[in-house]
C-alpha positions in Angstrom: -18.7 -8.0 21.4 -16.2 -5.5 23.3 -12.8 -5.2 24.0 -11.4 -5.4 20.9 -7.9 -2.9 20.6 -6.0 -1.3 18.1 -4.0 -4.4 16.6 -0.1 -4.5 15.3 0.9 -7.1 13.3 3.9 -9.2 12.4 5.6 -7.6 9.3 5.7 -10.0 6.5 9.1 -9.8 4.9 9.7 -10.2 1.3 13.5 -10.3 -0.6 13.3 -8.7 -4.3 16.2 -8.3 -7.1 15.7 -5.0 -7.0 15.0 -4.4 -2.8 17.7 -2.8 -0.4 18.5 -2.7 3.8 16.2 0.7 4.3 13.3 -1.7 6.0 16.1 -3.5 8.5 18.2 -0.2 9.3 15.6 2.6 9.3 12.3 0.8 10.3 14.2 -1.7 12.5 12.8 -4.6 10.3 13.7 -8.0 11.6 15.5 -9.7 8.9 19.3 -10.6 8.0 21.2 -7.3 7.0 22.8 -8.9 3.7 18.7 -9.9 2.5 17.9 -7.7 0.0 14.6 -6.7 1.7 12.0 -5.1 -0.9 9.0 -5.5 1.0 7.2 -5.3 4.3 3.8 -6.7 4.0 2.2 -4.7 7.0 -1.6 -6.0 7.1 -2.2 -8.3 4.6 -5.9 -10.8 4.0 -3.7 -12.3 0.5 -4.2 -16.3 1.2 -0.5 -17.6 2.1 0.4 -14.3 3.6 -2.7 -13.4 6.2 -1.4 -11.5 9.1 -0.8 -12.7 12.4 -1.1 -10.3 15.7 1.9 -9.4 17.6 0.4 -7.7 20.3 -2.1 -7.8 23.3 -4.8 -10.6 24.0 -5.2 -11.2 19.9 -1.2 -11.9 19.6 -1.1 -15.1 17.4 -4.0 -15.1 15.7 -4.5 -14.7 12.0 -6.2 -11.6 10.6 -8.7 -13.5 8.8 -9.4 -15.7 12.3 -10.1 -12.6 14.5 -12.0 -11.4 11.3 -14.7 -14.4 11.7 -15.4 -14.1 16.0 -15.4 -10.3 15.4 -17.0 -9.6 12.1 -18.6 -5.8 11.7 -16.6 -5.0 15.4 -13.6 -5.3 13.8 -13.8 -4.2 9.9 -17.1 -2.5 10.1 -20.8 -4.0 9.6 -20.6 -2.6 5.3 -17.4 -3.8 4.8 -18.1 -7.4 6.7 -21.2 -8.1 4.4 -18.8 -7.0 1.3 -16.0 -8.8 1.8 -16.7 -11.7 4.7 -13.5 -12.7 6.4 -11.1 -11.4 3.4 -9.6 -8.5 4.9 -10.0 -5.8 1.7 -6.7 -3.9 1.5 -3.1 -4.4 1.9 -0.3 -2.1 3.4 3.1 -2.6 2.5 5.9 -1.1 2.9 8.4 -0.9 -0.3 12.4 0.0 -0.7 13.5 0.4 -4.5 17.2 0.1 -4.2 16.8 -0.6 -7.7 13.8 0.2 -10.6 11.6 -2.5 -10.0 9.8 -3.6 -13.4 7.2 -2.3 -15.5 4.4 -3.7 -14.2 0.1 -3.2 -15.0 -2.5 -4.8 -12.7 -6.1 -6.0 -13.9 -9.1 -4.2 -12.8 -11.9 -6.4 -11.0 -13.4 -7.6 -14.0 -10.7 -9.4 -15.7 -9.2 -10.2 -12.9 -12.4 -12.2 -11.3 -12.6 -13.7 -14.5 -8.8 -14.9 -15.0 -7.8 -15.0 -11.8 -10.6 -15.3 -9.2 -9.2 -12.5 -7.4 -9.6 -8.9 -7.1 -7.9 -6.2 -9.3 -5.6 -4.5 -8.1 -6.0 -0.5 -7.5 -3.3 1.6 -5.0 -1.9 4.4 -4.3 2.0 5.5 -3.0 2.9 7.9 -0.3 7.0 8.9 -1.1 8.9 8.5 2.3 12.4 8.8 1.0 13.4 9.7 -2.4 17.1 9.9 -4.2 18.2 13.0 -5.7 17.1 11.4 -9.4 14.6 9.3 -7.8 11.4 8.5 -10.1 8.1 7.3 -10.7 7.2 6.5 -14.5 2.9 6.4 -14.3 0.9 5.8 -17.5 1.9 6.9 -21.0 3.0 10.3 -22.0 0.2 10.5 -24.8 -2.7 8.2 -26.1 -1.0 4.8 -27.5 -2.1 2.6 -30.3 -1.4 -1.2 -29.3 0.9 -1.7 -31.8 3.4 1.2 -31.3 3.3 -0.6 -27.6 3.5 -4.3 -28.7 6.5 -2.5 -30.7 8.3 -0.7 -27.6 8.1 -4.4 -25.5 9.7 -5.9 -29.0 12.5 -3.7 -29.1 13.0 -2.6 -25.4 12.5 0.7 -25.4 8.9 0.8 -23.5 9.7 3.2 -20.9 10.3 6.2 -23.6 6.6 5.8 -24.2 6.2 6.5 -20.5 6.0 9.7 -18.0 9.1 9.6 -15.5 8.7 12.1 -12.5 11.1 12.8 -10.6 9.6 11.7 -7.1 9.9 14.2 -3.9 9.2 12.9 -0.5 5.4 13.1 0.7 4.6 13.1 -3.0 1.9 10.9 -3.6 0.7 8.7 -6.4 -2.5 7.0 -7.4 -2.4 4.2 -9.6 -5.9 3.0 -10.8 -5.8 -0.5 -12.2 -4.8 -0.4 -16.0 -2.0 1.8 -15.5 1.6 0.7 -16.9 3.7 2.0 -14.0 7.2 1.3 -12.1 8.9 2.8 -9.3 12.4 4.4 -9.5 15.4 3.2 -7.4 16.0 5.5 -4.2 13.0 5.3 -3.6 11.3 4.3 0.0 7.6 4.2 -0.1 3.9 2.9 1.5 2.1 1.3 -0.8 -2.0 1.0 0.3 -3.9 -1.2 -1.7 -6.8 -3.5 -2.8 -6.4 -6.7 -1.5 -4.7 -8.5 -4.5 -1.2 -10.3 -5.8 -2.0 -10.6 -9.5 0.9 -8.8 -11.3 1.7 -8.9 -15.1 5.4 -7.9 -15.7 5.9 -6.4 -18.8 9.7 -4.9 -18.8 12.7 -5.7 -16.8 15.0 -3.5 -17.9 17.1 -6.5 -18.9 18.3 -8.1 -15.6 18.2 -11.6 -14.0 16.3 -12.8 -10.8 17.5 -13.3 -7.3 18.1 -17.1 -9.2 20.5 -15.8 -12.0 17.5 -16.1 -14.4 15.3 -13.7 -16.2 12.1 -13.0 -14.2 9.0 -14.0 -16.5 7.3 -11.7 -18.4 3.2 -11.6 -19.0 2.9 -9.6 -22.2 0.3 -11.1 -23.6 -2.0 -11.4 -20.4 -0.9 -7.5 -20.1 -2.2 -6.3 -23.0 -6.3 -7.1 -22.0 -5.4 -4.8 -18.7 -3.6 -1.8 -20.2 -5.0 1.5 -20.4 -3.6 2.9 -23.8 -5.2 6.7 -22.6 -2.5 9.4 -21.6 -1.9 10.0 -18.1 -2.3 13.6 -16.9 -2.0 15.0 -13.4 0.3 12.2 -11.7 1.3 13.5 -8.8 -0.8 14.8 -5.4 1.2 17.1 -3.4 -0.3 18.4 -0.7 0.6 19.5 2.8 -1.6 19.7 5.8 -0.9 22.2 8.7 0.0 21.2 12.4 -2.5 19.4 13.8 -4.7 18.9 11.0 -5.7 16.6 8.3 -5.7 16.8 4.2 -7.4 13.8 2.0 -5.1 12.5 -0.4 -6.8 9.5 -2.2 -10.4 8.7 -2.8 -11.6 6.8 -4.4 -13.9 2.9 -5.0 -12.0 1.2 -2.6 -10.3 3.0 -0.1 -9.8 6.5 1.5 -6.4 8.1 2.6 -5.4 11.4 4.9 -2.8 12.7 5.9 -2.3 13.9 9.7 0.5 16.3 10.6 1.0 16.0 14.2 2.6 17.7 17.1 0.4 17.6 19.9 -2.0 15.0 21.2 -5.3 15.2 19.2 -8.5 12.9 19.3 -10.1 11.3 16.3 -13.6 10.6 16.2 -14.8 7.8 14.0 -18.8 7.6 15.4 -20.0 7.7 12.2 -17.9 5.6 10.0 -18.4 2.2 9.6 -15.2 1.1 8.9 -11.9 0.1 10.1 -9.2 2.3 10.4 -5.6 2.2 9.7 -2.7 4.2 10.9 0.3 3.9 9.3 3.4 5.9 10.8 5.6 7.8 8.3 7.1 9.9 10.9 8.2 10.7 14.2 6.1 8.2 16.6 2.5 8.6 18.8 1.0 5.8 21.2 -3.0 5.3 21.1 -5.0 5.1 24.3 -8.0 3.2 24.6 -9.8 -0.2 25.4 -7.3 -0.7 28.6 -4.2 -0.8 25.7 -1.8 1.7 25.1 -0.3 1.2 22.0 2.8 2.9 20.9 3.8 3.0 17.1 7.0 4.4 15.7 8.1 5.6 12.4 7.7 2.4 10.0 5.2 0.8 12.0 1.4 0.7 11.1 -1.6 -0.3 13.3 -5.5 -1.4 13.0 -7.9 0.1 14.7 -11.2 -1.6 14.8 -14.2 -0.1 13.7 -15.9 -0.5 17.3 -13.3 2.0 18.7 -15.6 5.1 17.9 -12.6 7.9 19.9 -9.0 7.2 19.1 -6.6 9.5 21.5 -3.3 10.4 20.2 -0.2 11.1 22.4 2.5 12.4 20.1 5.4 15.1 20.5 5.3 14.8 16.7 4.2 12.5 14.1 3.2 12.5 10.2 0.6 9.6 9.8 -1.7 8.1 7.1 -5.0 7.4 7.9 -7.2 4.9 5.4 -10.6 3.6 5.9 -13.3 2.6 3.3 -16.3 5.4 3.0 -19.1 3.6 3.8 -20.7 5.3 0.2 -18.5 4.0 -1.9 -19.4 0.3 -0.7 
């Protein structure tokens, strides 16, 4: 089956406690400029919140529909027999106006077993970041469960954790088990597994968007944690012009970097995956399959696995390219 194009898609908007206006004003997301907009779901598979296109022949459809007619043309053959018509990963987009809470996610396991639902694995690329901006990831050394169970008693949970201060084009991995939060200040793309199963275990004492305190899971979070120290947090790495640098691999997803300035020409003949762009800076339009798709800073695109030669027209662009390695499948 042919002509399938790189695909844009209809940013998912979500308003948070903790979110600011950075989406509407900087990434020229649609949505009212007194929202308190935390999230931009960019290309998302999570039931209740699947995708739809907004451009070309496709605009309309649902991610998971175009998934079914194009199967291994769209997401690759490996990653079709995987994962059927569930598109595996999620993109967002998230602005921290405020800290959002300590959080840990489950890992597959305990998450198929609770849940039905994959765990919940990802990584953060730092877009913006205040002058005291920062990430708290894992514990500063290895925790017994009752000096934890202690720290969530008496509120004081997040002096057990690292805080870094967070730089933009830092990046963070989070595996699944890792207590983490992110800062206020701080702008961010968030890639990973496809998963919404969260346990909130500290809300530095605030109320909801309702006037209530958000729910906490500290019991369900104490099967997930990782109780291990947390060493060698932060990736920072820095391509030159016109080339690539991996940041992330890992089980369920692969991320680069491409620093930009020129048009360039990616060659994907032997991956079977899809690929995703997502634009962090500047802007760059793809040519190919009759389409010529332009994305700008904030914007993020699918390319389908049968488009083997991506060309990319750019006077300047930072972008983060993520596919799943066909090994690790």
């Amino acid at each position: 089956m042919t002509g399938l194009y790189p695909l844009k898609f209809e940013p998912g908007l979500k308003e948070r406690v903790w979110g600011g206006n950075f989406l509407q004003t900087e990434f020229k997301k649609n949505a009212d400029s007194g929202k308190k907009i935390g999230e931009s779901w960019e290309i998302s598979g999570v039931q209740g919140d699947v995708s739809v296109v907004s451009n070309g022949f496709l605009a309309g459809n649902m991610l998971e529909e175009i998934i079914e007619v194009y199967m291994g043309d769209l997401v690759g053959e490996q990653v079709y027999d995987k994962f059927g018509n569930e598109f595996p990963l999620l993109i967002k987009f998230i602005d921290a106006r405020e800290d959002l809470s300590v959080q840990v996610h489950p890992g597959d396991s305990l998450a198929r077993e609770r849940h039905r639902a994959y765990g919940k694995t990802e990584m953060w690329y730092i877009i913006e970041a205040g002058e005291d901006a920062r990430i708290y990831s894992g514990f500063k050394k290895d925790t017994e469960k009752a000096e934890y169970q202690e720290s969530v008693a008496d509120n004081s949970l997040p002096e057990l954790l690292n805080s870094d201060l967070a730089q933009k084009g830092d990046v963070f991995f989070i595996p699944a088990g890792r207590v983490h939060a992110i800062g206020a200040g701080v702008v961010l793309a968030e890639i990973q597994q496809t998963s919404d199963v969260t346990y909130r275990i500290y809300d530095w004492g605030r109320t909801g968007l309702d006037g209530l305190p958000r729910e906490l899971h500290t019991d369900l979070a104490l099967d997930a944690i990782d109780f291990k120290a947390s060493h060698n947090r932060i990736i920072r790495k820095t391509p030159d012009l016109n080339s690539e640098e991996k940041l992330v691999e890992c089980n369920y997803f692969t991320c680069a970097l491409l620093n930009l300035d020129s048009p360039a020409e990616r060659s994907y003949v032997n991956l079977d995956s899809f690929v995703i762009y997502i634009c962090t800076e500047g802007s760059f339009t793809i040519s190919g399959q009759g389409e010529n798709t332009e994305v700008s800073k904030g914007e993020t695109v699918l390319i389908p696995a049968s488009n083997d030669i991506v060309k990319i027209e750019t006077g300047g662009a930072k972008i983060l390219e993520v596919y799943i390695e066909d090994s690790k499948l």
